[in-house]
N, C-alpha and C positions, 0 to 999 in steps of 0.2 A: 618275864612272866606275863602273861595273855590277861589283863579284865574279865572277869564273867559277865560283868556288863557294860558295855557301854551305851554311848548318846544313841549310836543307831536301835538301841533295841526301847528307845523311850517312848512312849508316846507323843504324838504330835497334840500342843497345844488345839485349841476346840475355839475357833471364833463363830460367829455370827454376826451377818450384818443385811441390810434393806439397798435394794436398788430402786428411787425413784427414778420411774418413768412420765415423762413429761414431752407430749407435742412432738413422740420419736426421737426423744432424746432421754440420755440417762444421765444421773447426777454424782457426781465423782467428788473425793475431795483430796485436797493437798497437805501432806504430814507439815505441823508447824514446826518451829524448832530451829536450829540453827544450821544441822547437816544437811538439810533438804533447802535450805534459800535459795539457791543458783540451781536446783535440779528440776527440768520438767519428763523429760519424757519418761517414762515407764515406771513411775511414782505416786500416782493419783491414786485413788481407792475408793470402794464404795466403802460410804460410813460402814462400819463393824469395830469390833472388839470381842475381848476374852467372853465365853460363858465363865462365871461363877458357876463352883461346885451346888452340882443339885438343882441347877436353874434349868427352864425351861428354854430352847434356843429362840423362838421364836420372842418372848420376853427379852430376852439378852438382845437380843439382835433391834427390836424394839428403844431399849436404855439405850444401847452406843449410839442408835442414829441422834434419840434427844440430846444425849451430849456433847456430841463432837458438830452439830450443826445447830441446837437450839430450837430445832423446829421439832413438835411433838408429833409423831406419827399417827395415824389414824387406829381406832380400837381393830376394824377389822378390815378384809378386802385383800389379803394377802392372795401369792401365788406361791410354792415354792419351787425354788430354781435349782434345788438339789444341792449336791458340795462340791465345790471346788478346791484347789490346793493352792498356797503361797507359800513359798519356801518352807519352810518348817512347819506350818500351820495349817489345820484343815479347817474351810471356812463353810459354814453353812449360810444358805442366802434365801430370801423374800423377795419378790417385786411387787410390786403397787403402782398404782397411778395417783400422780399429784400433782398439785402445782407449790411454789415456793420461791422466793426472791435472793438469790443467791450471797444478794448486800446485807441482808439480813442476820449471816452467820455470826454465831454466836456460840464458840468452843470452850471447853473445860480450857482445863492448865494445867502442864506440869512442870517440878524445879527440873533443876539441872544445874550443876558445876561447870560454872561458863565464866571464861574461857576455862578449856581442860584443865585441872591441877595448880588453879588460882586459887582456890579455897573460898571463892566466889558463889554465890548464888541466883540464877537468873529463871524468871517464870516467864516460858510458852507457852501458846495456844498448843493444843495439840491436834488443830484444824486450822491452819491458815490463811485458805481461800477455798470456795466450791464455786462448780460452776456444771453445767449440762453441758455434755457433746452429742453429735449427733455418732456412729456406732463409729466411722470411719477415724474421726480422733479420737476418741474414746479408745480404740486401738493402740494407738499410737502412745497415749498418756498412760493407761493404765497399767496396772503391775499385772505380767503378764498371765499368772492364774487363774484372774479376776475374770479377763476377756471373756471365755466364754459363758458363765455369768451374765455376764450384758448382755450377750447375743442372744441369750435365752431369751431375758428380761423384753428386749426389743422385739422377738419373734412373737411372741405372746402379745405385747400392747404395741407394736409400731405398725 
């Protein structure tokens, strides 16, 4: 017998998130965690996360960048770069110009049962490392969704 509903008739989660621009380069970051240690290319992301129900995306998009980099984004000066997709998730995006110290990150946390089905508990950054590319690696790193996002973000401030 057939589901009347399945995953595909779900709606895709709603993120948001900010791409700074900086000196023609954009700023990406790397999932913390243990799955993603040895992984670089096509991994990176622009800070974002979930909207919360009823929030404003651009607000939303605003919180993830504070938390997953630490750096508080500016009240205004925004562009929007329209939506992109990343696998299951529709992302809505920002660009700006800024400047920022990459050494300076400073990410939330989250648990995790590590190693798998130890009954262990282990807290990650859920930001690792950031850093700017210029658009050419920024290709290369980023989750493939995301890319033209950047090239937006670049066409407008690079």
């Amino acid at each position: 017998m057939r589901s009347l509903c399945s995953t595909a008739d779900m709606p895709k989660p709603v993120a948001a998130g900010l791409v700074m621009v900086s000196e023609g380069k954009v700023l990406l970051v790397h999932p913390g965690g243990p799955y993603f240690k040895r992984r670089d290319a096509g991994i990176w992301s622009i800070p974002k996360g979930l909207v919360d129900p009823g929030e404003d995306y651009l607000v939303a998009a605003r919180r993830e960048f504070e938390e997953e980099t630490g750096f508080r984004p500016p009240p205004g000066g925004y562009v929007s770069l329209g939506v992109g997709t990343q696998s299951k998730k529709i992302v809505h995006a920002w660009a700006f110009e800024g400047t920022w110290d990459p050494s300076e990150l400073r990410s939330n946390t989250f648990e995790l049962e590590w190693p798998p089905k130890s009954g262990s508990t282990a807290t990650f950054p859920e930001v690792d490392r950031a850093a700017f590319f210029e658009l050419s690696v920024a290709r290369e790193k980023a989750i493939k969704g995301q890319i033209p996002l950047l090239e937006r973000a670049l066409a407008m401030y690079g």
